[in-house]
C-alpha positions in Angstrom: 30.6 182.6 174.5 33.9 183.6 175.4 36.2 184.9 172.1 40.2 185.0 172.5 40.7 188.0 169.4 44.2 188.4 167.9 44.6 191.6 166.6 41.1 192.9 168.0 42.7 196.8 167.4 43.1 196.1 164.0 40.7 197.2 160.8 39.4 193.3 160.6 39.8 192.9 164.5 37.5 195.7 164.6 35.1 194.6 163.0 35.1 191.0 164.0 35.0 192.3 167.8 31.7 195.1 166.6 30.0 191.6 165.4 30.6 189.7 168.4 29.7 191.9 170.9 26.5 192.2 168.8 25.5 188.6 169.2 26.1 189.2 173.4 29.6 187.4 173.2 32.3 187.9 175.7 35.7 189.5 173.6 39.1 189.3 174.9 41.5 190.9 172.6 45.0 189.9 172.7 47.8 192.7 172.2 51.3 193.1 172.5 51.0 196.0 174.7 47.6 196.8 176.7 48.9 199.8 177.8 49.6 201.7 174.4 46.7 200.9 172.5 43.0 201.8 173.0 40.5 199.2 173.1 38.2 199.4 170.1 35.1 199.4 172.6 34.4 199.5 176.5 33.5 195.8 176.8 36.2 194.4 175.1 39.1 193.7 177.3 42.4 193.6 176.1 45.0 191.4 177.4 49.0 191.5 176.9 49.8 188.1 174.3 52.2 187.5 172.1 51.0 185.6 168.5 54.4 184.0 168.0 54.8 182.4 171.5 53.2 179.1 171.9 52.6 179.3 175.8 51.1 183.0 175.4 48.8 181.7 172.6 48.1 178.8 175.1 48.0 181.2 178.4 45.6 183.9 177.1 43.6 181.2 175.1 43.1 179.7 178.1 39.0 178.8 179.2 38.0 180.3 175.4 35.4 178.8 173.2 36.8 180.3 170.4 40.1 181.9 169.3 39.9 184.2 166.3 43.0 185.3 164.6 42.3 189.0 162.5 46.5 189.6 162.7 47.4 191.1 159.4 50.6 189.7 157.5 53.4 192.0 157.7 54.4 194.4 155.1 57.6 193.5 153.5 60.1 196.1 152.0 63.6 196.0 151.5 65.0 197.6 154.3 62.5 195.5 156.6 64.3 192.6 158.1 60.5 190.3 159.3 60.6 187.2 161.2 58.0 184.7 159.6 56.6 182.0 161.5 57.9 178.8 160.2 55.4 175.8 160.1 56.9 174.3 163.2 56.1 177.5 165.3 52.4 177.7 163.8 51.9 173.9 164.9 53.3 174.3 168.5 51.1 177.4 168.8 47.9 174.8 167.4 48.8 172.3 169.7 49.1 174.2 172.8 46.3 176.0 172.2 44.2 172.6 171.1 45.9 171.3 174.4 44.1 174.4 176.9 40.9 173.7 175.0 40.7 170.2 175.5 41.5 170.8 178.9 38.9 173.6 179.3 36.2 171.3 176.9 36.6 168.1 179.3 36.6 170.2 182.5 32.9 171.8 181.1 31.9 168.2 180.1 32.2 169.5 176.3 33.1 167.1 173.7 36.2 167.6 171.4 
């Protein structure tokens, strides 16, 4: 199967990418930069995505099983100004992604 992995350079993307591999499925891990971080094992390949973009959720999540999320909530501090998703962005990035898998699902002769 292949696996879209969010935050696959993480402690839990780690370890959710370890366990797939193991069970001989295909991991793409999605990053914001490929070219500063180090995969977290040969056979995953890491792609450039950006979490809070609908059409790069959609683009990367493209002809993917599955799409795992391990992205760990920021760390708020005072002098930390963080942009939160607000439930509108979460449901765009749902839809568009629920949008290339249906796509993907009909074109295989799946059933959604």
């Amino acid at each position: 199967m292949k696996l879209v992995l969010f935050g696959a350079t993480g402690n839990v993307g780690q370890r959710v990418a370890a366990e797939a591999l193991r069970r001989g499925h295909e991991v793409i891990g999605v990053v914001r930069d490929a070219a500063v971080v180090e995969s977290p094992d040969p056979r995953v390949r890491l792609v450039k995505g950006d979490a809070t973009n609908a059409e790069s959720v959609a683009d990367v999540a493209r002809g993917a099983e599955a799409v795992v999320s391990a992205i760990s909530p920021p760390i708020l501090t005072e002098n930390l100004e963080v942009s939160l998703h607000t439930p509108e962005e979460t449901l765009a990035s749902i839809e568009a992604i629920g949008s290339a898998t249906e796509r993907t699902s009909r074109r295989n002769g799946w059933r959604t």
